[in-house]
N, C-alpha and C positions, 0 to 999 in steps of 0.2 A: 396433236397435229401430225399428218403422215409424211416420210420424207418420201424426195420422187424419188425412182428407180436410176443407177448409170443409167447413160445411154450406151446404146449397140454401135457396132462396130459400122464400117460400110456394106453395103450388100456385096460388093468386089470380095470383101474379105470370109464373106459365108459362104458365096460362091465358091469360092475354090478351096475353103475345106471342103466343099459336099464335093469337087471334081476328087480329091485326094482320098475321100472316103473311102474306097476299095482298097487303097494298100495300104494304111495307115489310117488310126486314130489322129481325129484331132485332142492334141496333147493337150493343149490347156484352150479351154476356149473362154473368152473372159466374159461374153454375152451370157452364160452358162452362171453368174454369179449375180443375180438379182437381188436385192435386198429382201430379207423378210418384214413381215407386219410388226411393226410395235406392237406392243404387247399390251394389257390396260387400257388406253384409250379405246381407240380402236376396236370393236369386236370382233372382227376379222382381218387379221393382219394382209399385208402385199404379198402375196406369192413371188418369185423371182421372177422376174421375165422371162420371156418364152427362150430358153436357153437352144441354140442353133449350134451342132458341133459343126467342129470344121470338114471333119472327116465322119463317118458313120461311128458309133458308140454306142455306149449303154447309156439307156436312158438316165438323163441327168435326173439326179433325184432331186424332188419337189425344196420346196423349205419344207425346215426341219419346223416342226410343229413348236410355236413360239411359246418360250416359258411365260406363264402370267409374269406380266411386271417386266421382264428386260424384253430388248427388242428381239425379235423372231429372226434367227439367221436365215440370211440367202439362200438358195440354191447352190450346192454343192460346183464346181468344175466339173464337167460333162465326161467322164474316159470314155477312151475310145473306142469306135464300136463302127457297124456297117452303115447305119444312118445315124447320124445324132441326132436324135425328137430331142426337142425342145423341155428342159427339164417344164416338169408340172409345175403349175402353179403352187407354189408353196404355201401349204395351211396354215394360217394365223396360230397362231396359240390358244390353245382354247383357252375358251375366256376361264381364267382363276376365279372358282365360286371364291367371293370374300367369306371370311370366317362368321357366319349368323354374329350381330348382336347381341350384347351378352343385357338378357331382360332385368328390366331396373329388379332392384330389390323391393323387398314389400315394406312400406314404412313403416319405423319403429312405432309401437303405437304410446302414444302419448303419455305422457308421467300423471301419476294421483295426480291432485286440483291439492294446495298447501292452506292453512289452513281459512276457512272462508269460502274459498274461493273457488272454482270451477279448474277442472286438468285445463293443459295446453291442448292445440288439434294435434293430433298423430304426425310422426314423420312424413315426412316430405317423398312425393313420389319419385321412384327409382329414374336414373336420366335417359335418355334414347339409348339405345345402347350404338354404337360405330363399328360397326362389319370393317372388317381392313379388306377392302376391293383387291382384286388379285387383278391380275392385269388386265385384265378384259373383264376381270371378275365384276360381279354385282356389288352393289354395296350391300353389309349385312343386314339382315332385314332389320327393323329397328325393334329396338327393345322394349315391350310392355312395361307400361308407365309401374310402378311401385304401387300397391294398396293404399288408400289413404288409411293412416292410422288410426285406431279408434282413441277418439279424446280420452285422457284420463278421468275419471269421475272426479265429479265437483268434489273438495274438501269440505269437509264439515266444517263450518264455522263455529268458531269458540267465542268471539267477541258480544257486547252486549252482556243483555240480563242471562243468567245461568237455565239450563236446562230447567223442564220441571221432571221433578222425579218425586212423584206420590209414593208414598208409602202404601203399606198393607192397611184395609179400615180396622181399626181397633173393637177389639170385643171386650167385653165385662164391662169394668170402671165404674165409680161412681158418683151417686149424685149430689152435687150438695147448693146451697143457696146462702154461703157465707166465704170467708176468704180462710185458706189456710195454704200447707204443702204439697206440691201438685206430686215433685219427685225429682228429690239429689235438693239441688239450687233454685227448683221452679218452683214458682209461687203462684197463688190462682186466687184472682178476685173477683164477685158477683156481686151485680147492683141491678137492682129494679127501682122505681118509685110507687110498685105498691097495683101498678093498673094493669089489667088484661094477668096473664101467666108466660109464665119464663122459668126454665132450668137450666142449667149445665150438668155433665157428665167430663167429673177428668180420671185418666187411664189411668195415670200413673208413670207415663212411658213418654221421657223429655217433657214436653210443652202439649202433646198431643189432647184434644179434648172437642166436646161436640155439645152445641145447646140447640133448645128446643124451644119457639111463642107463639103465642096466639093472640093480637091484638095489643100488644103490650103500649105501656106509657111511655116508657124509656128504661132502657135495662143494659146492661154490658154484662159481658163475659169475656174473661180474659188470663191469658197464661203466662209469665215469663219470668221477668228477672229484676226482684224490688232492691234500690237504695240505700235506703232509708237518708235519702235528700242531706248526703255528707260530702260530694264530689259534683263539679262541674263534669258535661258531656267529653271536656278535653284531656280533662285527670281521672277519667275511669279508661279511658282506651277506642280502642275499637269495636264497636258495637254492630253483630250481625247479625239478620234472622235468616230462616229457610221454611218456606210452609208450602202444604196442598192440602188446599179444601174442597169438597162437596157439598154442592149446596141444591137445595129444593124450597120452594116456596115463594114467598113475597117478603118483602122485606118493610112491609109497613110505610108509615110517611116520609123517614129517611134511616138509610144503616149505612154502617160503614164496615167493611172488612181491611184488616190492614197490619199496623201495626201504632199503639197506644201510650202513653203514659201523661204524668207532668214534674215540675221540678217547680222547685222554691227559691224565693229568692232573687228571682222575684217568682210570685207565683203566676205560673203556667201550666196550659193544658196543651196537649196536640197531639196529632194523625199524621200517619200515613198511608196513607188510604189505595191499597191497589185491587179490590174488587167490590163488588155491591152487586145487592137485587132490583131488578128492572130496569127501567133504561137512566143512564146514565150521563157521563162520571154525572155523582152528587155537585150541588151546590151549598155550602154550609155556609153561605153570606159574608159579609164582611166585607171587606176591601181586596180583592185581585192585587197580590204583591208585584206579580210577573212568573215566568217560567222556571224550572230548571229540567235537567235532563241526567238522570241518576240510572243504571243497572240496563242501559239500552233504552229506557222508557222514558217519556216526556211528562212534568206533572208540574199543576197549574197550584201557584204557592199562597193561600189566604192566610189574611188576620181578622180576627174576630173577636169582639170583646162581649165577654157575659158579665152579667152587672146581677149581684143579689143572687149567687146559682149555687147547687151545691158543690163543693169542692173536698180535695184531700186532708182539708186543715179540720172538716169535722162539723161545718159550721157554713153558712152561704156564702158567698163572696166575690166581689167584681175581680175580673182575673181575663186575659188573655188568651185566645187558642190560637196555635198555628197549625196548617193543615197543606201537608201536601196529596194533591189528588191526581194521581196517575190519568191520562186524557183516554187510556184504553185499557180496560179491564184485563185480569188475566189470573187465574185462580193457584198458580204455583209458581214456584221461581225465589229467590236469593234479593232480600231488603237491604241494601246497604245503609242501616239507620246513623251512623254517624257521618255518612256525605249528606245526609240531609240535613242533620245540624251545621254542619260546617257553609253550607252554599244556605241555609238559612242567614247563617248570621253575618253573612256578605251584605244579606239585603238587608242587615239591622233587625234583623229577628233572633233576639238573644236568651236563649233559654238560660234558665238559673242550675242549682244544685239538682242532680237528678233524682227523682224519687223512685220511679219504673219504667221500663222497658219491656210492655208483655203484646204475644199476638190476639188480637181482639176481633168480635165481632156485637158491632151495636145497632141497636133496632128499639126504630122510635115509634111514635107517632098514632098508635093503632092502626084497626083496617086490613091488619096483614096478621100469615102466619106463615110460619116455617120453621125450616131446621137446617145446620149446619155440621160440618165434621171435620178435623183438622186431623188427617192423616202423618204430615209429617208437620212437625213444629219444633223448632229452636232456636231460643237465643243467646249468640256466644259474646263473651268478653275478649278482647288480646291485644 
């Protein structure tokens, strides 16, 4: 807001400085001291009023050019001189450029994603930046907004079923169509009933091993870790597989890829079954127990009973299967075979003394041929 100017004197009183102005200055003349312009608001501050000496003088000097920010002083007192002119109008202050806004900073960019889960968005953009206005000054320009930060990348999820991590495909190895030592602690058994053709090839190298059929009856091949049916699932430990397979072909009227055994004691057979040939998951009959959900994956829990079959004891016999079947196929990845015992026998599916624990692939039915390869295989104890 501007303040007004004093007021001037009477015109009596300017008058007769100007009559005195040849022999004397007017000495102080108070018309002569106008206020200057505020400073800051205002872009042009108040010059002094039209400063009138009494007597003739030097010209009263203007206002003094007003500092941004305080108010701009008057016009000087007029000395004396042969006319007194009217001090000038006094110059505002120019106006104080405000200091430029200091431009936002560029936003941090955003942190790795922890694990799972995706980074946060980037820092936040920088603020406007505030010019400190000078007296008249502008305000500072404002300050460019901050970069948006670039999101951290998603973290890799670790949760769920384990990565697959295939092995190298194995060369050499060999063939055989009986059970013996596959290598170390692995064991390898092979069963046909006689119809179509069927082999296995084991490496040598862990549980690793690959068969080959052509319309077969019913046949299994399998690698891992035998019993001999002395220990409950609870008093042997922790029991884990790890496998990656290749596969090519058909898989006849039904197979199973997964993981295999039974136990005694009562006697029992079962699966767990997380790939196959054609479309799928299989259905091995029986009674639909319910769900569980083991290693990230869902899998739909059967009992089944064979009546008169052959079995481990050597001889036919009515016996038991339980079978969990993965709802979505997937050729590698980490079996947690004893959460499956344990959420088995929740639901009253109680395996006996354990006889074997090995990775399998069975093919039934005729009609079909293929092959298979077990890159990485193992089954550990702990």
């Amino acid at each position: 807001m501007k303040h007004r100017p004093r007021s001037l004197r009477s015109l009596g009183v300017v008058t007769s400085c100007l009559a005195a102005a040849v022999v004397t200055g007017c000495a102080s003349s108070d018309s002569g001291d106008g206020k200057g312009g505020s400073g800051g608001t205002s872009a042009i501050g108040e010059g002094g009023a039209t400063g009138l000496g009494d007597t003739g003088g030097t010209t009263a000097s203007g206002g003094m050019m007003g500092r941004g920010g305080t108010t701009g002083s008057g016009g000087m007192t007029g000395d004396g001189g042969i006319i007194g002119i009217a001090g000038t109008t006094g110059t505002a202050g120019t106006g104080g450029n405000g200091t430029a806004g200091t431009a936002g900073r560029a936003g941090t960019a955003g942190s790795a994603g922890t694990t799972g889960i995706a980074g946060a968005t980037g820092g936040v953009g920088g603020t406007s930046g505030s010019g400190t206005a000078g007296t008249t000054g502008r305000a500072g320009a404002t300050g460019s907004a901050g970069m948006t930060g670039i999101a951290g990348t998603g973290g890799t999820g670790t949760g769920g079923a384990a990565a697959c991590m295939p092995g190298a495909m194995p060369t050499g190895g060999k063939t055989v169509n009986d059970s013996g030592t596959a290598d170390g602690a692995y064991t390898y058994t092979f069963y046909t009933n006689g119809q179509g053709s069927a082999f296995m090839i084991i490496y040598g190298v862990n549980a690793e091993f690959s068969a080959t059929w052509n319309d077969p009856g019913d046949f299994l091949a399998r690698v891992g870790l035998g019993f001999n049916s002395t220990q409950t699932p609870t008093q042997l430990g922790t029991l884990t597989a790890s496998f990656a397979e290749t596969k090519t072909g058909t898989g006849g009227g039904y197979n199973y890829i997964g993981v295999y055994g039974w136990s005694e004691s009562p006697l029992r057979e079962y699966y767990i079954v997380d790939d196959w040939f054609g479309n799928g998951p299989p259905n091995p009959g029986g009674t639909k127990v319910g769900q569980i959900t083991v290693d990230g994956g869902t899998y739909d829990v059967y009992m089944h009973t064979q009546t008169n079959q052959p079995s481990i004891t050597g001889q036919n016999a009515t016996f038991v299967q339980f079978f969990s079947v993965r709802t979505s196929p997937r050729s590698c990845g980490t079996i947690s075979i004893s959460e499956h015992f344990s959420q088995w026998a929740r639901m009253g599916l109680q395996l006996g003394n354990l006889e074997e624990a090995r990775i399998v692939v069975e093919v039934g039915g005729g009609s079909g041929s293929g092959s298979i390869t077990f890159s990485t295989a193992t089954v550990t104890k702990s």
